[in-house]
C-alpha positions, 0 to 999 in steps of 0.5 A, a space after each residue: 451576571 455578564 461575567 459568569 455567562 462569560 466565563 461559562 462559555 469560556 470554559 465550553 469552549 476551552 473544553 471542546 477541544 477535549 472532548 473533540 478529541 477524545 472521540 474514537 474513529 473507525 476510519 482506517 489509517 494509511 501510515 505512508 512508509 516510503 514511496 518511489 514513482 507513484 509505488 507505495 508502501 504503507 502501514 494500516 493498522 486494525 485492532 492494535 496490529 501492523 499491517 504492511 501494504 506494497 501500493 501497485 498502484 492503479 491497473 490498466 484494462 484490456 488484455 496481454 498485450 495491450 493496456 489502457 489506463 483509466 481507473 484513477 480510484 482503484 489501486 491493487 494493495 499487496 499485504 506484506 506483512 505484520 511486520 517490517 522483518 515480514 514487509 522487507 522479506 516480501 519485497 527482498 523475494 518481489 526483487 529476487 523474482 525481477 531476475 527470474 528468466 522472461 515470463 517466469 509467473 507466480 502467485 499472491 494474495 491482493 485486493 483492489 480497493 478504493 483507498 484502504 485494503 481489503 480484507 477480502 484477497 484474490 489471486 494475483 499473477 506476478 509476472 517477470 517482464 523484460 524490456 531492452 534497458 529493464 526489469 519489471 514485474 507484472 501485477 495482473 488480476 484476470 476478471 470476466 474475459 479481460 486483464 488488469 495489470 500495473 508494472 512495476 520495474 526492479 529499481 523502483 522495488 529496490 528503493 521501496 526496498 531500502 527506503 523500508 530498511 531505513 524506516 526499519 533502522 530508525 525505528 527498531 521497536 516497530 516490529 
C-alpha cells in the first residue's frame, strides 16, 4: 500500500511540470534586440505579430532649457514597426534627421508607460540639437505647462542601428 501512495505521488509530482507549463500568460514579452547606453530596442509581440519599440528611456521634467531627471519607472516607447525592414527604416530616417540643421522639429507617435507600450499613442516632438562635439535628438512630450524630454545622441542611433541589422541578418525569417 506504501508503494502505490509513492508511486502516485511520484507521478504528480512528474506531472507538474506539464501542467505548469501548459498555462497561458497575458503578461506582455519584451524581447530585447539590441541595446546601446541605456537606449533599447525591442520586440513585443500581441496576437501573433511584431511589434518593434526604440526605448528613449526615462524623460526628465521641466521646461526648454532646463531638465531634471527623477522618474526611474516611466520610459517613452516609440513603435517602429511590425517588422525589422519597418524597424531599420524608422531608425535609418531617426539618424538621417540628426543631420537636419539646429532646432529642425518633427513629430511621432509614442507612449509613456510603465514597463511595456501602450496602446494608446500621443504626440511626440523629435527635435534636432547640437552640442560642441555632437548630435542628438530630443524626444519631448508637452503636458499641463511642463516638458519631458529624453536625448538621445546620433552614435547611440547608429549602434541601435547596426546592432538591429545584425539581428536582421541573423535571423532572416523574422520579418
Amino acid at each position: 500500500m506504501n508503494t502505490v501512495r509513492k508511486s502516485i505521488l511520484l507521478t504528480l509530482v512528474a506531472l507538474l511540470p506539464f501542467a505548469a507549463g501548459a498555462q497561458k500568460s497575458n503578461i506582455p514579452q519584451r524581447n530585447e534586440i539590441v541595446q546601446a547606453n541605456g537606449y533599447e530596442v525591442f520586440n513585443s509581440p500581441k496576437d501573433g505579430q511584431n511589434r518593434y519599440y526604440l526605448s528613449v528611456g526615462h524623460l526628465g521634467i521641466g521646461d526648454a532649457v532646463v531638465q531634471v531627471n527623477f522618474d526611474p519607472a516611466f520610459e517613452l516607447f516609440i513603435p517602429l514597426g511590425n517588422s525589422l525592414s519597418e524597424a531599420i527604416a524608422t531608425l535609418e530616417g531617426l539618424k538621417a534627421q540628426c543631420k537636419q540643421p539646429r532646432r529642425t522639429q518633427t513629430q511621432t507617435l509614442g507612449c509613456l508607460a510603465f514597463g511595456f507600450p501602450k496602446e494608446e499613442l500621443e504626440t511626440v516632438d523629435v527635435i534636432t540639437r547640437r552640442t560642441l562635439l555632437q548630435r542628438q535628438l530630443e524626444f519631448s512630450i508637452s503636458r499641463e505647462g511642463y516638458r519631458r524630454a529624453a536625448y538621445v545622441t546620433k552614435s547611440d542611433i547608429g549602434s541601435l542601428l547596426s546592432g538591429v541589422k545584425l539581428y536582421h541578418r541573423i535571423h532572416p525569417k523574422e520579418n
